[in-house]
N, C-alpha and C positions, 0 to 999 in steps of 0.2 A: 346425738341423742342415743343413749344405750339402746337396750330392744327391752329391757327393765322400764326404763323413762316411759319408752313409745307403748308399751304395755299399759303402764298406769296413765300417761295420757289417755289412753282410748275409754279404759276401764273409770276413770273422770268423765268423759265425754256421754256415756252410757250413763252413766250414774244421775248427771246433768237431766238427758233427754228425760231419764223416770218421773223429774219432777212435773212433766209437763205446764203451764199456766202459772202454775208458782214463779217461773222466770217472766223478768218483765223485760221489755225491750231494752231499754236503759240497761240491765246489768250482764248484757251480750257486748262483748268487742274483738274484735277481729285480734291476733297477735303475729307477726310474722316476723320471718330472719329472711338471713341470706338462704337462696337455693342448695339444694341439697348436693345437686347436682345440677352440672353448669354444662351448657355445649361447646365443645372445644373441638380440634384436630387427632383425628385419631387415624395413622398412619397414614396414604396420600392424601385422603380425603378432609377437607377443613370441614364440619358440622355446626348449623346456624340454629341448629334446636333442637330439643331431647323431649318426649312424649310416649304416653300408652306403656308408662311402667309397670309391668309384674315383676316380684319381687317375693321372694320365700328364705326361710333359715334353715338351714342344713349341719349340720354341724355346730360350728361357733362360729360362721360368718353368714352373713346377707347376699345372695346372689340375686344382682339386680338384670334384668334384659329388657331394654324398652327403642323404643322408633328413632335413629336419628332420622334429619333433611339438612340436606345443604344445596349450594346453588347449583352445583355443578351434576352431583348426583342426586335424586330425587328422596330417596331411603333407604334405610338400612336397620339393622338390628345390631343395639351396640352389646354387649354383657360385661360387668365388672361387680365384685366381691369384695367384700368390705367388715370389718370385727365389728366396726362402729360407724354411725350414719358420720360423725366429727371427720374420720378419713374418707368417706367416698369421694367427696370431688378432685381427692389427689391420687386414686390408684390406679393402676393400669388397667386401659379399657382397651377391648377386643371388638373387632368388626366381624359379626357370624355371617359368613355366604349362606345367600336365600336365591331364592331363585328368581329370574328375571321380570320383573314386574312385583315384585312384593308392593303391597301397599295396604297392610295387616298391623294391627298391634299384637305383640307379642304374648301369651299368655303363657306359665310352666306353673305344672302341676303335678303331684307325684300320685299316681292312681297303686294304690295300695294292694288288687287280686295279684299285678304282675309284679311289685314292688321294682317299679321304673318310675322315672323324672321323664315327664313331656315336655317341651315346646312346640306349640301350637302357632303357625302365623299363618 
């Protein structure tokens, strides 16, 4: 999905909620795909699932950082960058060192007095 698409999705979505009562149960349906992103291996560590996505556009791409868990190590913070949602679950993904015990979802924001990008875990 472009960031066009997921734009006008949302801006649908909004648009929907205005009608309030107007919608009647019947003309609600769920629609789903494949995962956007999928838990995989990413350098020693094998990952059994991916959660607590923050996610921002900078440029012309999608920088995503969100929770992996896997068996062996409990969590992590994965980050990967994407032009389009159709590529992220094939780009190179980065394991960020947190510090021992992390068990935070990650959040980044860019606070505009300092014009700097946070991540928060």
């Amino acid at each position: 999905m472009s960031s066009v698409g997921l734009v006008m999705w949302v801006g649908l979505a909004v648009v929907g909620a205005d009608r309030g009562s107007e919608l009647a149960a019947q003309d609600f349906e769920w629609v789903y795909g494949p995962p956007a992103v999928e838990a995989r291996a990413v350098g020693q560590w094998d990952w059994i699932s991916v959660k607590d996505p923050s996610i921002v556009r900078h440029g012309d791409k999608w920088h995503l950082f969100c929770t992996v868990r896997g068996p062996e190590r409990s969590h992590a913070i994965v980050y990967l960058n994407f032009r389009d949602f159709s590529e992220a679950n094939t780009v190179e993904r980065h394991v960020l060192s947190c510090h021992p015990g992390y068990f935070c979802a990650p959040q980044v924001f860019y606070f505009t007095p300092q014009r700097m990008w946070y991540l928060i875990c």
